[in-house]
C-alpha positions in Angstrom: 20.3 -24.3 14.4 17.7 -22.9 16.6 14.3 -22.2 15.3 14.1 -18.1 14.5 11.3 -16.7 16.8 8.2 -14.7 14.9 9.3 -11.6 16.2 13.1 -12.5 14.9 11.6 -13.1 11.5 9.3 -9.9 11.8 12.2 -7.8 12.1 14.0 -9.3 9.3 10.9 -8.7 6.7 10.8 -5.4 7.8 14.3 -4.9 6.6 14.3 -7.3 4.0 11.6 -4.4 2.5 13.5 -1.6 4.1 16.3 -2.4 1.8 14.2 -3.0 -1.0 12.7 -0.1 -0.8 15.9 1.8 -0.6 17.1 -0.1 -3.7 13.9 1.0 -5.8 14.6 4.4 -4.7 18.4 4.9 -5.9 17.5 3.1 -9.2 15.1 6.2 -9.6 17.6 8.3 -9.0 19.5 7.8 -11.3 19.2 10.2 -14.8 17.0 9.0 -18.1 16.6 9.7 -21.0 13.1 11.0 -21.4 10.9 11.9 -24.1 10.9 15.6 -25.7 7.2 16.3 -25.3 6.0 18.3 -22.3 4.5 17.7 -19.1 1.3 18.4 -19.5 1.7 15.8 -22.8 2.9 13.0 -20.9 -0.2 13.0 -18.6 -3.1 10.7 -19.4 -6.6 12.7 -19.5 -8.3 10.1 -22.2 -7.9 6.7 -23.4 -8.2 5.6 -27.3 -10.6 2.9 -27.2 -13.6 4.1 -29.6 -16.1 1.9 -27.1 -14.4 1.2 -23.8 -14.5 3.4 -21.2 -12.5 3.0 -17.6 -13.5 3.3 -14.1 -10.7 4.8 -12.0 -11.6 4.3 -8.7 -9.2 5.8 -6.3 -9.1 3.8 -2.7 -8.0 5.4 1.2 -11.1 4.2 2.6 -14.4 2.5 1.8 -13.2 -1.3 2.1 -16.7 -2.4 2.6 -17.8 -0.7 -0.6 -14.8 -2.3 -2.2 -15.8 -5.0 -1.6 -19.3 -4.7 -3.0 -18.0 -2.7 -6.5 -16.7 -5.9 -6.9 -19.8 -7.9 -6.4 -21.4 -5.0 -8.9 -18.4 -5.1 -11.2 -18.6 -8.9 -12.1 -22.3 -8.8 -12.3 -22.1 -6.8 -15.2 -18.7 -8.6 -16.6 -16.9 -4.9 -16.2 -13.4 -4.2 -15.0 -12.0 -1.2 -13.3 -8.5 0.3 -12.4 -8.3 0.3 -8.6 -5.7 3.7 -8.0 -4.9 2.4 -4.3 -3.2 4.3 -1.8 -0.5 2.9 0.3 -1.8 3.0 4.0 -4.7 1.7 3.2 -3.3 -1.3 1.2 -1.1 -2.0 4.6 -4.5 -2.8 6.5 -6.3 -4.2 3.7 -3.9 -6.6 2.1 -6.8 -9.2 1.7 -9.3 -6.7 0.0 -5.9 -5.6 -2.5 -5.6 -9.3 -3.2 -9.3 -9.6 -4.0 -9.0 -7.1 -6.1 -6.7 -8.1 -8.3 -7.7 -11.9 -8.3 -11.3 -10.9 -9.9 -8.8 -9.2 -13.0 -9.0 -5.9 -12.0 -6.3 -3.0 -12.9 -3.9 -2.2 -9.8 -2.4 1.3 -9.9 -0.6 3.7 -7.3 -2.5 6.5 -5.5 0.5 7.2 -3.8 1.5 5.9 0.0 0.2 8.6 2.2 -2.2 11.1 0.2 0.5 12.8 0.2 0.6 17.1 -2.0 2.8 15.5 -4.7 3.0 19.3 -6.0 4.4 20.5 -3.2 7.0 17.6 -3.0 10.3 17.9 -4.7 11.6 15.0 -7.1 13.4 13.5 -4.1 10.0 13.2 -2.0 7.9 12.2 -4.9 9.9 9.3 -5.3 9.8 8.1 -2.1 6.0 8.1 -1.8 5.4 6.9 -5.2 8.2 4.0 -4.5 7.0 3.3 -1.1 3.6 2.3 -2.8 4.3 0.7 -5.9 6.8 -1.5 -4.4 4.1 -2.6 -1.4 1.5 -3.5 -3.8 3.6 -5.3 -6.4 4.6 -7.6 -3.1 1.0 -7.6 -2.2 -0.4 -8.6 -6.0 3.2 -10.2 -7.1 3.3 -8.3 -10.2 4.3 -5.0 -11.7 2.3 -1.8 -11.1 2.6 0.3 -14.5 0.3 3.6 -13.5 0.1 6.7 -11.0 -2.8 8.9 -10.0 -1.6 11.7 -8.2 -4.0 12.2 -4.7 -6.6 14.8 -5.9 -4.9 15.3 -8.9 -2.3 17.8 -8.0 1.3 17.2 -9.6 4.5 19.0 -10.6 7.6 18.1 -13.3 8.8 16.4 -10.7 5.9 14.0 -10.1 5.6 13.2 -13.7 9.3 12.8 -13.8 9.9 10.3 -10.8 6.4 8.4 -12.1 8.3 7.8 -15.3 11.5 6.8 -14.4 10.1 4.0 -12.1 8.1 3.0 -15.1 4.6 4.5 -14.6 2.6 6.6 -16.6 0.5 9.5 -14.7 -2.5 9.3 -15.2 -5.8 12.2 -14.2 -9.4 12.0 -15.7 -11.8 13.1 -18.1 -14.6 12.9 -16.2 -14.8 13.1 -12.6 -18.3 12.2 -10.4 -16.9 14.3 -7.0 -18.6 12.1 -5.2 -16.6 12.4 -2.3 -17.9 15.7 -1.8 -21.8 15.4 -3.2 -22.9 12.5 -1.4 -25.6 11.9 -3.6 -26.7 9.0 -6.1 -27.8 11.2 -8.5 -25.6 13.3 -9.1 -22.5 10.4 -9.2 -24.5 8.4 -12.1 -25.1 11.6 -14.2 -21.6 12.9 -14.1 -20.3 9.1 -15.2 -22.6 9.2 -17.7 -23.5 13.0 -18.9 -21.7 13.0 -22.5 -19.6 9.8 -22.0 -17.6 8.9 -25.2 -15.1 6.2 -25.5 -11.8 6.3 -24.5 -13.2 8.5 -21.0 -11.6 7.4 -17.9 -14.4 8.8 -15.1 -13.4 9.0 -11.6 -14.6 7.9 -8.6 -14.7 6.4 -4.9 -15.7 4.1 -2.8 -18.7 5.6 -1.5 -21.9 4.3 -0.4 -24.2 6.4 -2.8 -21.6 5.8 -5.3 -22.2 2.0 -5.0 -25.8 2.5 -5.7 -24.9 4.5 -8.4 -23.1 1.7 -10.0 -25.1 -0.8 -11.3 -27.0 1.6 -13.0 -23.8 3.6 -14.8 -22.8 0.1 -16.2 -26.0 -0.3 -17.2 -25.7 3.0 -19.3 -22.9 1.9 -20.3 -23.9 -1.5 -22.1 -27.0 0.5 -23.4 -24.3 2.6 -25.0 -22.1 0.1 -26.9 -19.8 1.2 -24.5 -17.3 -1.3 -22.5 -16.4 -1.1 -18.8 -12.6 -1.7 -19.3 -9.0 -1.5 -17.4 -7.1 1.9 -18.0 -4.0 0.5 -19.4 -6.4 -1.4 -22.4 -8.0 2.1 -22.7 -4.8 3.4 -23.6 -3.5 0.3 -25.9 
């Protein structure tokens, strides 16, 4: 038997996830029974830990600042949830791996930044599928949560999240640094009234990374834990 050539194998991955892909998606499909409470119920704002906050840090860019959270993140023996979108995943498998092999939290930002409220339950599930099912290849294990891109959802969104197993999840504090480039103003909103149980959201932004080593410092000064989302929620 000849010896398959790299580009023969490259188009057999390719379909190999193609059809895994589509498999994921008709599973979702499918009707489930789902709890009685309403939307707006079964999306996480808040954790119940009385001394552990959570870091969601939501990733389409910043792989150098990635990299040095990390760095930051270990100092100060925290851990985040990483809410990591798709296409940037694809070119940053390495940095995803990284991630993950320092015991951070792995969730789904979504493939493509996509307007999940303007998407009907059909289209949700195919950006939320595309991404879950990339990362758990990437990380080889499950992915169990979903931020919405800029936190904009429908039924739909939290209904396709849920029957592929995720929880939807949205903040209770947010830093905006991605729009006030400045250190200051990132440590005082992940730190102004912080509480337990808070899950405070941020980027990988340069001033944000400056920022960080003095929130977690807060933190510890607090009683407060840096800790994952889903122990937040346990």
């Amino acid at each position: 038997m000849k010896k398959l050539s790299a580009r023969a194998i490259a188009i057999l991955t390719n379909c190999t996830l193609s059809l895994i892909l589509i498999a994921v998606a008709a599973v979702c499909f499918l009707p489930v029974a789902g709890p009685a409470a309403g939307i707006e119920e079964r999306v996480y704002r808040h954790g119940m830990s009385e001394d552990g906050v959570s870091l969601m840090i939501n990733v389409y860019w910043g792989t150098n600042e990635v990299y040095g959270m990390l760095e930051v993140l270990e100092e100060y023996d925290a851990t985040a949830t990483f809410f990591i979108g798709g296409s940037w995943a694809d070119d940053n498998t390495d940095c995803v791996r990284e991630i993950a092999a320092r015991g951070h939290e792995i969730g789904s930002h979504g493939y493509f930044h996509r307007a999940h409220e303007k998407l009907d339950y059909e289209g949700n599930v195919r950006e939320i599928a595309a991404s879950i099912e990339f990362l758990s290849l990437v990380i080889d294990r499950p992915v169990t949560l979903f931020a919405p891109p800029s936190g904009a959802y429908n039924d739909e969104t939290v209904e396709a999240a849920e029957n592929m197993g995720l929880k939807t999840i949205l903040w209770s504090k947010d830093t905006i640094d991605w729009r006030d480039l400045n250190e200051a103003d990132a440590y005082r909103r992940a730190t102004s009234g912080v509480v337990g149980g808070d899950f405070i959201l941020m980027h990988p932004m340069e001033h944000t990374l400056k920022a960080l080593p003095r929130i977690l410092s807060y933190y510890r000064s607090q009683g407060l834990r840096a800790i994952s989302v889903s122990e937040n929620l346990a």
